[in-house]
Structure formats: C-alpha cells, structure tokens
mmCIF file as Biopython writes it, N, C-alpha, C and O atoms, coordinates in Angstrom:
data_model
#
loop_
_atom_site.group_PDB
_atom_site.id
_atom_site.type_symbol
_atom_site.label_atom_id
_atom_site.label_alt_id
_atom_site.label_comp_id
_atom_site.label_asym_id
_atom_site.label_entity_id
_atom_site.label_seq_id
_atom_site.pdbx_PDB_ins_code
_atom_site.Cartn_x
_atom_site.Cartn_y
_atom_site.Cartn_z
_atom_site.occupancy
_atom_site.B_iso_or_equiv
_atom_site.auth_seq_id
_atom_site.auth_asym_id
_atom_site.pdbx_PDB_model_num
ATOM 1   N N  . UNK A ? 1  ? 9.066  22.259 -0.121 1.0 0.0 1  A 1 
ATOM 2   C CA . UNK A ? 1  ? 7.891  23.036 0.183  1.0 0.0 1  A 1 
ATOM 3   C C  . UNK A ? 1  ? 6.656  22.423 -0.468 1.0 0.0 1  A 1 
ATOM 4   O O  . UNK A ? 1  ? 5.791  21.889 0.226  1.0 0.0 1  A 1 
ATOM 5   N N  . UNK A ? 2  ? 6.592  22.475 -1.434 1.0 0.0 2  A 1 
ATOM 6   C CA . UNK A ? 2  ? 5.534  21.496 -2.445 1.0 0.0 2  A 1 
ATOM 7   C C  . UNK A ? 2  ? 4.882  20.091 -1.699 1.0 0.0 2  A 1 
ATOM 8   O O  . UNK A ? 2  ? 3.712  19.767 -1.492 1.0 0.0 2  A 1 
ATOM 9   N N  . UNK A ? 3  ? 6.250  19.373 -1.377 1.0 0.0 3  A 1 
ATOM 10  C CA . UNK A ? 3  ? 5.671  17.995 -0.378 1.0 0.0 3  A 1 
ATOM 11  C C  . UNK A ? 3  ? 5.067  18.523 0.542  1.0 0.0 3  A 1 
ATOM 12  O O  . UNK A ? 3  ? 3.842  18.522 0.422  1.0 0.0 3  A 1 
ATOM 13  N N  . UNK A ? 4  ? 5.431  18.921 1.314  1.0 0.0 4  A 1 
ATOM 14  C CA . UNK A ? 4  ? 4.166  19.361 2.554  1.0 0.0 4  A 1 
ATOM 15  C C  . UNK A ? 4  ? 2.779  19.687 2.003  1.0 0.0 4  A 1 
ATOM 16  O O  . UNK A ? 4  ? 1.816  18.973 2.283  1.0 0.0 4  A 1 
ATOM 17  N N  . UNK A ? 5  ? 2.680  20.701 1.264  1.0 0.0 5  A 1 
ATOM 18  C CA . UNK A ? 5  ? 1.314  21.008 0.317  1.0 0.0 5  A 1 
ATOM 19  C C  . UNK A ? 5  ? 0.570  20.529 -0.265 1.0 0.0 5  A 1 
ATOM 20  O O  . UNK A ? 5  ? -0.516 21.023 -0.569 1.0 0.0 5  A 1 
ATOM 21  N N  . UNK A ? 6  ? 1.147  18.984 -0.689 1.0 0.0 6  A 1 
ATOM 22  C CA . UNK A ? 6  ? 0.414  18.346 -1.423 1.0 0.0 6  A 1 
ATOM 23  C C  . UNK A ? 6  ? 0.335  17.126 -0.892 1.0 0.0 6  A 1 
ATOM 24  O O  . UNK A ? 6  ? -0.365 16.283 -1.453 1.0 0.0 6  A 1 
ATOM 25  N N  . UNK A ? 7  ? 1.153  16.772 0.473  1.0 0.0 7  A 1 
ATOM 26  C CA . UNK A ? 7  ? 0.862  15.029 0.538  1.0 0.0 7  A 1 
ATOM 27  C C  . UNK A ? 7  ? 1.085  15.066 2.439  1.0 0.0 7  A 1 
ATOM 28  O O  . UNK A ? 7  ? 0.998  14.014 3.071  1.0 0.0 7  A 1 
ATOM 29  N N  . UNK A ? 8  ? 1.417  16.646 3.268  1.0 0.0 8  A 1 
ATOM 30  C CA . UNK A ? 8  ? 1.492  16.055 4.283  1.0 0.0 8  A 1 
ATOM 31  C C  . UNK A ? 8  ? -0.110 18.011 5.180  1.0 0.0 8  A 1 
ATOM 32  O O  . UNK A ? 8  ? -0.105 18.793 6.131  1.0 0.0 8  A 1 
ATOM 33  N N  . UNK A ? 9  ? -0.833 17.765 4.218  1.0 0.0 9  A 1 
ATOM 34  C CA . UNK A ? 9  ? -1.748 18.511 4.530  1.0 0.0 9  A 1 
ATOM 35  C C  . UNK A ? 9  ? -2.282 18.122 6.289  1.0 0.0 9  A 1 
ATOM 36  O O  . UNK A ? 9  ? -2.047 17.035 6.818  1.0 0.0 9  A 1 
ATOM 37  N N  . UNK A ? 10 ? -2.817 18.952 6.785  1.0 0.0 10 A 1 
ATOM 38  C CA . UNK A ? 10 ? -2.921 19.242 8.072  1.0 0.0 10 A 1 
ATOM 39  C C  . UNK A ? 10 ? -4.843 18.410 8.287  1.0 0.0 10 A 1 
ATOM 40  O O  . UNK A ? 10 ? -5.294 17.883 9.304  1.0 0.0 10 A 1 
ATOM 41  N N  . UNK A ? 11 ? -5.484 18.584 7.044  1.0 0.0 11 A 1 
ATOM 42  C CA . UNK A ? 11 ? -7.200 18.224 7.347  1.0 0.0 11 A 1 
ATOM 43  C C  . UNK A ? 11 ? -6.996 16.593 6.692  1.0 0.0 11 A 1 
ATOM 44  O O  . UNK A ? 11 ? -7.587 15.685 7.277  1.0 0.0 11 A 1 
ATOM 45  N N  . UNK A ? 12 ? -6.338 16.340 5.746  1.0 0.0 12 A 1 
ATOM 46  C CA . UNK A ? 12 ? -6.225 14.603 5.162  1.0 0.0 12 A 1 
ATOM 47  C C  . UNK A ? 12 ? -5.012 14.368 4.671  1.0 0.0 12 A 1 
ATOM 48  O O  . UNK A ? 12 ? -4.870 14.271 3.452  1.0 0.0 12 A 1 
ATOM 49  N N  . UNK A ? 13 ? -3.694 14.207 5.732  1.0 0.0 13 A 1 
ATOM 50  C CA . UNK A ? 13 ? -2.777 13.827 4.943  1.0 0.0 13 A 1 
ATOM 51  C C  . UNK A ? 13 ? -3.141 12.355 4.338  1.0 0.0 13 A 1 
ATOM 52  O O  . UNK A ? 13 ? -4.011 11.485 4.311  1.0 0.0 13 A 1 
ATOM 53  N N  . UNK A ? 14 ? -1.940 12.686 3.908  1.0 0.0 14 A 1 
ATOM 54  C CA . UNK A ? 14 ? -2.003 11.213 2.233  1.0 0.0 14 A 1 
ATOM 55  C C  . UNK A ? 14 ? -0.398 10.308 3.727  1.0 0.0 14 A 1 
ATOM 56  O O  . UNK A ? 14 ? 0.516  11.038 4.110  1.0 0.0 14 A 1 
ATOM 57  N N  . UNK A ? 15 ? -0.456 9.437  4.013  1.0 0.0 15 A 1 
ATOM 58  C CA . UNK A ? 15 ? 0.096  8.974  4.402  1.0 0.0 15 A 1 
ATOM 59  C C  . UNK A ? 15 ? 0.600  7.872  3.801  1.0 0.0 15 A 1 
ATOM 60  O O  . UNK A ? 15 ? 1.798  7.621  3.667  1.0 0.0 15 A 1 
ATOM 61  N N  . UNK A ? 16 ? -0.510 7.073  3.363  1.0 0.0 16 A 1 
ATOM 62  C CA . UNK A ? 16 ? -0.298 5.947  2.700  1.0 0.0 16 A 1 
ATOM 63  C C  . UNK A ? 16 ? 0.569  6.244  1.345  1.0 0.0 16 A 1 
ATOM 64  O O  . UNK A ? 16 ? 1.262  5.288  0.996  1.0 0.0 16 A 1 
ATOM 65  N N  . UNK A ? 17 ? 0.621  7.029  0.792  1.0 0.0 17 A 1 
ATOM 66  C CA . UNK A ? 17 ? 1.684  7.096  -0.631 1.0 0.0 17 A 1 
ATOM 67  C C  . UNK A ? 17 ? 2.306  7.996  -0.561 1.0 0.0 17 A 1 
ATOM 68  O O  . UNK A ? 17 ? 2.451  8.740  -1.531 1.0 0.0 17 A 1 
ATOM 69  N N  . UNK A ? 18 ? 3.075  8.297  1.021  1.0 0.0 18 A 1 
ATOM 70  C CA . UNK A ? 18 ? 3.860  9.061  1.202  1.0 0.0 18 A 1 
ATOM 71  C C  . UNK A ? 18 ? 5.140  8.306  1.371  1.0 0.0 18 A 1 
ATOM 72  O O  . UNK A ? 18 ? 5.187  7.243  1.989  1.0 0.0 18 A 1 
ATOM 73  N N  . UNK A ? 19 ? 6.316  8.950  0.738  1.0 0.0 19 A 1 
ATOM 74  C CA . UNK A ? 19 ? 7.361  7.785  0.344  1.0 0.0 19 A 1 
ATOM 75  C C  . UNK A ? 19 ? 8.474  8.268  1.814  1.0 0.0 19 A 1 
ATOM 76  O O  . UNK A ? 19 ? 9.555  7.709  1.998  1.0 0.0 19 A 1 
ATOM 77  N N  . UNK A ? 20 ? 7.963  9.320  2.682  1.0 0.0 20 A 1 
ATOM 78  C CA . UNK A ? 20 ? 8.720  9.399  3.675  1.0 0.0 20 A 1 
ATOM 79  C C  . UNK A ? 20 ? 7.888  9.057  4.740  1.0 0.0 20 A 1 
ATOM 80  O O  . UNK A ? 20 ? 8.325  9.782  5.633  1.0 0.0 20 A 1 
ATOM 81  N N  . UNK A ? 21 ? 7.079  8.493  5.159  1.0 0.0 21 A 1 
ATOM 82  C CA . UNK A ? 21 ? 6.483  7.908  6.459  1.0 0.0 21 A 1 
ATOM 83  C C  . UNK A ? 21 ? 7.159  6.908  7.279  1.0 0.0 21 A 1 
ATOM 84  O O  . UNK A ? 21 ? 6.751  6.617  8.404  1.0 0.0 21 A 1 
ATOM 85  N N  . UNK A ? 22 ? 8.299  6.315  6.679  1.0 0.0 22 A 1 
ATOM 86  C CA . UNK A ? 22 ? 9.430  5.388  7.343  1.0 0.0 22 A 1 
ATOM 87  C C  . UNK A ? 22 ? 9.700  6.065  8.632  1.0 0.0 22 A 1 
ATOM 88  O O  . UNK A ? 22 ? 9.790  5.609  9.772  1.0 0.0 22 A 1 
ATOM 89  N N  . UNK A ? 23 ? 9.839  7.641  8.019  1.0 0.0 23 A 1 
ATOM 90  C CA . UNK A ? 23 ? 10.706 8.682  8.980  1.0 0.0 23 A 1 
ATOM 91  C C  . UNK A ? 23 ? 9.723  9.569  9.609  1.0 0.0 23 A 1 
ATOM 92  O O  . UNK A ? 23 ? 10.360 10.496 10.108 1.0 0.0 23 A 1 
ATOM 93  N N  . UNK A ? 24 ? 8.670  9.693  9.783  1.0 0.0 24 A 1 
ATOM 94  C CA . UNK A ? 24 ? 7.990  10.573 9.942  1.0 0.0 24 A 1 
ATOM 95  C C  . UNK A ? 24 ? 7.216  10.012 11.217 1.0 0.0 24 A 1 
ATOM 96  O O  . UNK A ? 24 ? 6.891  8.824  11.211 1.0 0.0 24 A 1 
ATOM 97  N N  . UNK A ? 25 ? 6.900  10.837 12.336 1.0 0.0 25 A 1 
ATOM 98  C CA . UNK A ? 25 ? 6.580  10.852 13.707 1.0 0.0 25 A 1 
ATOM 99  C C  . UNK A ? 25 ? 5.025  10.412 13.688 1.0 0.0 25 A 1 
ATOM 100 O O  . UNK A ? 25 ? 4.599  9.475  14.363 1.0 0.0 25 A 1 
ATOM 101 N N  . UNK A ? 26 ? 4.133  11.304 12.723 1.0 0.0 26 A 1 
ATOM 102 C CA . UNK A ? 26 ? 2.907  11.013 13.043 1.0 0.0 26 A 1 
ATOM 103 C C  . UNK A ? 26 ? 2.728  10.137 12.177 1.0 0.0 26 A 1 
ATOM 104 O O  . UNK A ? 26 ? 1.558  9.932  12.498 1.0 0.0 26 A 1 
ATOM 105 N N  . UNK A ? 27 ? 2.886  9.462  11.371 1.0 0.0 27 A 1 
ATOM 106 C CA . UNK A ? 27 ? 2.525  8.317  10.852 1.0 0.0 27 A 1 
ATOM 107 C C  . UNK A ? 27 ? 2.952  7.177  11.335 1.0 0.0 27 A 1 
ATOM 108 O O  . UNK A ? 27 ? 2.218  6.256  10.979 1.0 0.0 27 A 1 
ATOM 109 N N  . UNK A ? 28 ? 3.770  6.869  11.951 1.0 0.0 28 A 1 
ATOM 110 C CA . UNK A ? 28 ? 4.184  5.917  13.383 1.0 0.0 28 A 1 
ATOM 111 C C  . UNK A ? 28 ? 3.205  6.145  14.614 1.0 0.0 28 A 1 
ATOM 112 O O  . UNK A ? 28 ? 2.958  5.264  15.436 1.0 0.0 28 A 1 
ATOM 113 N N  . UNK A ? 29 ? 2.628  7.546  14.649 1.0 0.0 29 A 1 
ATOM 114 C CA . UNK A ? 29 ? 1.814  7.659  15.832 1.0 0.0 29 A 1 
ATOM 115 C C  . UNK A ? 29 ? 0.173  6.917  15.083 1.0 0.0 29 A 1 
ATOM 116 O O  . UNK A ? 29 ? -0.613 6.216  15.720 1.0 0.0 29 A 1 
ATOM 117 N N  . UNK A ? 30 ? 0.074  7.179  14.153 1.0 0.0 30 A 1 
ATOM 118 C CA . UNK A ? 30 ? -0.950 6.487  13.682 1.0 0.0 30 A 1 
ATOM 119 C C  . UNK A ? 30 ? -1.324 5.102  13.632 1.0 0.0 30 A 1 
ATOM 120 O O  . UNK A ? 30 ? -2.426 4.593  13.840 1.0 0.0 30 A 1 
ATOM 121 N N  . UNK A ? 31 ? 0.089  4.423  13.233 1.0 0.0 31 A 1 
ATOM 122 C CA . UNK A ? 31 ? 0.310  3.041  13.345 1.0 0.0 31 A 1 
ATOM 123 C C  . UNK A ? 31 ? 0.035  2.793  14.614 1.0 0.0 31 A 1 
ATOM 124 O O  . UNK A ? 31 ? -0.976 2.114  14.793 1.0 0.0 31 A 1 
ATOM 125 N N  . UNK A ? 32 ? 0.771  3.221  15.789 1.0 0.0 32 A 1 
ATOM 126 C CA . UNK A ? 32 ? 0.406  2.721  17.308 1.0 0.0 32 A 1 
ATOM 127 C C  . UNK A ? 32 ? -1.176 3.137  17.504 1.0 0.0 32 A 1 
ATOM 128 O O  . UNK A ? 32 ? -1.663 2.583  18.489 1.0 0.0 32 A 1 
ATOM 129 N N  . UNK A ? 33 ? -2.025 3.933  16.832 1.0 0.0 33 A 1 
ATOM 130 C CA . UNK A ? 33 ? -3.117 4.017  17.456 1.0 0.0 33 A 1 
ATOM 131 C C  . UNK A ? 33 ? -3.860 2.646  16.606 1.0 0.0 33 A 1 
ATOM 132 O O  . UNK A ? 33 ? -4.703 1.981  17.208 1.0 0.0 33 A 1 
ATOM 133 N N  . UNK A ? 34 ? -3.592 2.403  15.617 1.0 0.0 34 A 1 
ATOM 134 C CA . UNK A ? 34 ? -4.307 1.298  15.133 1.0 0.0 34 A 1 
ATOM 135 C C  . UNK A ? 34 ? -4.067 0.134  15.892 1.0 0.0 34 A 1 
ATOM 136 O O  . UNK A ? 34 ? -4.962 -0.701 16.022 1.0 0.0 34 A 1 
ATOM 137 N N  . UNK A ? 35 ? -3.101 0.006  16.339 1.0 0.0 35 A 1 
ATOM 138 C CA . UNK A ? 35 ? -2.726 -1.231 17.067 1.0 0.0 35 A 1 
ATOM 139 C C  . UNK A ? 35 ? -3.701 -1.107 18.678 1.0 0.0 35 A 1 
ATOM 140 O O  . UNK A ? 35 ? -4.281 -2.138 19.018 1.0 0.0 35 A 1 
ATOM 141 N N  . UNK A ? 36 ? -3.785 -0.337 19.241 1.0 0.0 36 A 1 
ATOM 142 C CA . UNK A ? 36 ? -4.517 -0.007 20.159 1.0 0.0 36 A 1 
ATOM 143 C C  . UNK A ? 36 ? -6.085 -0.289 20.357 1.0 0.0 36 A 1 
ATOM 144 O O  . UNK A ? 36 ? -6.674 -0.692 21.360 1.0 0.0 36 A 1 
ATOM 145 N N  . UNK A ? 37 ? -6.638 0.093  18.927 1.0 0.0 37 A 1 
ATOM 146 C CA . UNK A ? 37 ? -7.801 -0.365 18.984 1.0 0.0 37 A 1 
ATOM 147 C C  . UNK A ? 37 ? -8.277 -1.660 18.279 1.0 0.0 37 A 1 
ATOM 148 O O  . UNK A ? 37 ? -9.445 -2.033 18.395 1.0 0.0 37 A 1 
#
C-alpha cells in the first residue's frame, strides 16, 4: 500500500527509481512514447 503512495502517484509518478517498472504497463507505455517522438 505505501508503494503506490509514495512512488506510483497518479499527478508525478517517480518511475525512474521505481525498482518495479521492469513489470509495470505504464512505464513501458512511456518508453514506447519516447521512442515515437
């Protein structure tokens, strides 16, 4: 519960020093948008 609250917030998640973004959907969706532009 805590992780969500503090590192996968809804207005600035912390992605970058998030130690589960390997696994995580929108931070892969982020990656493909960088690649895009």
């Amino acid at each position: 519960m805590f992780f969500g609250r503090y590192h996968c917030t809804s207005k600035k998640p912390k992605c970058e020093t998030c130690k589960m973004k390997d696994f995580c959907p929108f931070f892969q969706s982020l990656n493909e948008k960088k690649m895009l532009d």
